[in-house]
N, C-alpha and C positions, 0 to 999 in steps of 0.2 A: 696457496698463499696469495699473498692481495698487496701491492704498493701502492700509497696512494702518496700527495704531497702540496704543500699550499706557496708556490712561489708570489712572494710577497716585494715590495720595490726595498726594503730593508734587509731581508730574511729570506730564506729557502728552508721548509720546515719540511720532512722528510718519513713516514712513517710505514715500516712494515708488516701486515698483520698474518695473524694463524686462520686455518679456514675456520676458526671460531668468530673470525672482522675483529678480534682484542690485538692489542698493540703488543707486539714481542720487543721490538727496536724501534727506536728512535734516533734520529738524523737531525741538525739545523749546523748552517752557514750560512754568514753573511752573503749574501748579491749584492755582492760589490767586485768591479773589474771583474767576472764570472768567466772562466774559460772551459774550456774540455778538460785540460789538467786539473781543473782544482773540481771539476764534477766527479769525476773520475778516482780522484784524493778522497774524495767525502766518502763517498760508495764502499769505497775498502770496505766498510763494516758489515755489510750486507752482500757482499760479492757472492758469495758463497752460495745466497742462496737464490741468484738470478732464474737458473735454470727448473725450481721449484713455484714462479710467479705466474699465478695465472689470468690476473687483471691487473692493471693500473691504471690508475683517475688522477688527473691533476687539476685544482682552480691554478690559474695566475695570470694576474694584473701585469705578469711581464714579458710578452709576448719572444722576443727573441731568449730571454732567457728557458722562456719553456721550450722554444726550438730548439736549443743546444743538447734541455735535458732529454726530450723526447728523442733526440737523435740517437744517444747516448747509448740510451733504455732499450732503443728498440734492438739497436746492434748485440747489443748483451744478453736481451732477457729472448727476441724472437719474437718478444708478444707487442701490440700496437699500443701505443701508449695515448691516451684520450685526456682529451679538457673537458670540465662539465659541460660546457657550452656547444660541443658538440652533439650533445644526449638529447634526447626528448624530455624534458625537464618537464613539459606541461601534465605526465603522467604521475609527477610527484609532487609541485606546487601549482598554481594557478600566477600566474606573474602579471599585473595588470600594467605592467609599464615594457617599455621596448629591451627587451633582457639583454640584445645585445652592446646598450649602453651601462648596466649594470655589470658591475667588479663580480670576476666570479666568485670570490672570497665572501662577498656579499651575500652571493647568491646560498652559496654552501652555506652560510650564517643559519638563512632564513629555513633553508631544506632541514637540518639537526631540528629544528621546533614543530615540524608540521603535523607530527601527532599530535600533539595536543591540545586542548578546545579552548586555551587562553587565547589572549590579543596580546602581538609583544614587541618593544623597540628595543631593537639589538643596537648597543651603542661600540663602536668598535672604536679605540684609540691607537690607532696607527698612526702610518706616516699619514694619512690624512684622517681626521675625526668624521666618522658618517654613521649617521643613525638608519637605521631601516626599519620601516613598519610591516608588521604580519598580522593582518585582520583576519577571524575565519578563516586559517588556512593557505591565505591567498596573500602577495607580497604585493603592497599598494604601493610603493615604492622610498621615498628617504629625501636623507638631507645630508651634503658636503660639506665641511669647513676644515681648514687648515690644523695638519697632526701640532701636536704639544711641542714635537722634536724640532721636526722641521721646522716652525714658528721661532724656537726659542736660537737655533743657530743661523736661521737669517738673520734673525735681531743681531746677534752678537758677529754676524759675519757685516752687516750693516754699519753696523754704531760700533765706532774704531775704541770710544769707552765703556766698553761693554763686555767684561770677559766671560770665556765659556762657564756657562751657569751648569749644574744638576739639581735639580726640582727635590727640596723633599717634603714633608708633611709640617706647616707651619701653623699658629694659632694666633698670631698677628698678622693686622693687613695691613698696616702703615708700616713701610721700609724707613730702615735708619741709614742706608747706606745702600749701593749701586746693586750689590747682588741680593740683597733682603726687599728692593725693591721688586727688583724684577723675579723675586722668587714669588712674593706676592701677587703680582698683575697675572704670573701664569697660570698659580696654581688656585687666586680666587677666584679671577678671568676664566676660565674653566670651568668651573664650577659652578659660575652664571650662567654660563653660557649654554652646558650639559641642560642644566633646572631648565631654563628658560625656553629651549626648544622642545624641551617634552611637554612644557604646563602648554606652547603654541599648539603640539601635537594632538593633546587630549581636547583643546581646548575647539579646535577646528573638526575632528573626528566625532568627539562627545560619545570618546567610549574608554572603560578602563583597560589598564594595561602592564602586563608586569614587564620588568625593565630587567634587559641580561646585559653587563660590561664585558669586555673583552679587550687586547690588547697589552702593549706592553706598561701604558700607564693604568689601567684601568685600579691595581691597588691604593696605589696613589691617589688617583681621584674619589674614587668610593666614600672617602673621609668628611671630605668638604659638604659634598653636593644633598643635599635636603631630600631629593627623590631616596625612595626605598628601591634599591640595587641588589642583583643576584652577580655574583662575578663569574665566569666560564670561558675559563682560558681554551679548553679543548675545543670550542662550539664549531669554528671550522673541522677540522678534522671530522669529528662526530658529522657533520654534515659529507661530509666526503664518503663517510663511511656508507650512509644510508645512501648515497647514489649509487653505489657500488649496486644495488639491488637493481638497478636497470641498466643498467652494461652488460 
C-alpha cells in the first residue's frame, strides 16, 4: 500500500492507495493551529493500516507542518516519509526554472500531465492564484497572484464597511449595493484577470495550449472566463501518484 498527501497553506489532503496506486481512503483537514493531536485525530481512519505502507510522498508549501506529519508517519508507519522535492524529479519532468523556488503542489500539477504531447497552463485557484506552463514536456515555469480567498478577506478585514462576502456565480457587473459590488470586482476581476494572462501567455510563447483549473474556486470561475477550461480537481494527487514510480 502507498500514502501519499498534498499539505497545502489552507488544507491538508490526505490519500491512501491499494498496490493497484487507486485511492481506497481519503483524508482532509484544515492547517490551521496544526498540532500532533489533531494529526494524529485525523489518521484514526487509516491507522490500521500503517503497518501495511510501503511508501509515502508528500508535496507541501508548508514546511513545519510537513515536519510534524512526517514525524508522525515515520514513528507509526517505520517507513521514511519523502517530499517530492527530495526525488530526482529531472528523471520525470525537465524543469527549466530553479525547482527549488517552485511550490511542490506546483510541481506535482505539472508531473500528472507529462505524458502527454499537448502544451498546457495548469491554473490553480488556491490560497494564491498561480498559473504554470508545460511545454514539450518540460515545465517553463508560471505566474503568481494573489488567491480569490485571501484577496476577498483582507478586503473585508481592511475596509471596517465591508462585510464577509461569499462569491457566487453572478450575471450582472454593476453592484447595487456593498456586497453585489464586491461580488462583482472578484468574481469579474478574475475572470479578467485568468483570460488576460493566458492571451499574455500564448501571446509571448506563440503556441497553443490546453488550459486545466484546479482549486477550490476553480467551478466558480470556469463560468465567467472566455478561455475553453478542463476542470481537475485531483491533478495534484494524480501527480503525486506518478512520482511514486521513482521512489
Amino acid at each position: 500500500m502507498y500514502l501519499i498527501g498534498d499539505i497545502g497553506n489552507s488544507e491538508i489532503k490526505i490519500c491512501l492507495l491499494n498496490n493497484n496506486k487507486k485511492i481506497i481512503q481519503k483524508i482532509s483537514f484544515p492547517n490551521n493551529k496544526i498540532s500532533l493531536k489533531k494529526i494524529s485525530h485525523n489518521f484514526k481512519k487509516i491507522n490500521r493500516y500503517f503497518l501495511r505502507i510501503e511508501k509515502i510522498l508528500f508535496c507541501s508549501v508548508v514546511p513545519s507542518t510537513f515536519k510534524l506529519v512526517k514525524n508522525f508517519l515515520n514513528k507509526q508507519t517505520k517507513i521514511k516519509c519523502y517530499e517530492i522535492k527530495e526525488l530526482k524529479l529531472s528523471t520525470l519532468i525537465d524543469i527549466k526554472v530553479n525547482y527549488k523556488q517552485v511550490g511542490s503542489d506546483r510541481l506535482a500539477n505539472a508531473i500528472s500531465l507529462i505524458n502527454n504531447n499537448k502544451n498546457y497552463i495548469i491554473i490553480d485557484l488556491g490560497t494564491a492564484t498561480t498559473f504554470d506552463v508545460l511545454i514539450n514536456k518540460s515545465y517553463r515555469g508560471g505566474i503568481i497572484a494573489p488567491g480569490i480567498k485571501l484577496s476577498l478577506n483582507t478586503l473585508s478585514d481592511r475596509a471596517s464597511l465591508i462585510p464577509k462576502i461569499n462569491l457566487i456565480n453572478i450575471k450582472k457587473v454593476i453592484g447595487v449595493d456593498t456586497v453585489s459590488a464586491v461580488r462583482s470586482g472578484f468574481f469579474w476581476g478574475y475572470a479578467g484577470l485568468i483570460d488576460n494572462i493566458i492571451n499574455l501567455i500564448k501571446k509571448e510563447v506563440r503556441k497553443p495550449f490546453d488550459i486545466i483549473i484546479t482549486g477550490g474556486f476553480a467551478e466558480l470561475i470556469k463560468s465567467p472566463i472566455k478561455t475553453k477550461v478542463k476542470i481537475d480537481k485531483n491533478i495534484t494527487i494524480k501527480g503525486l501518484i506518478k512520482t511514486l514510480e521513482i521512489l
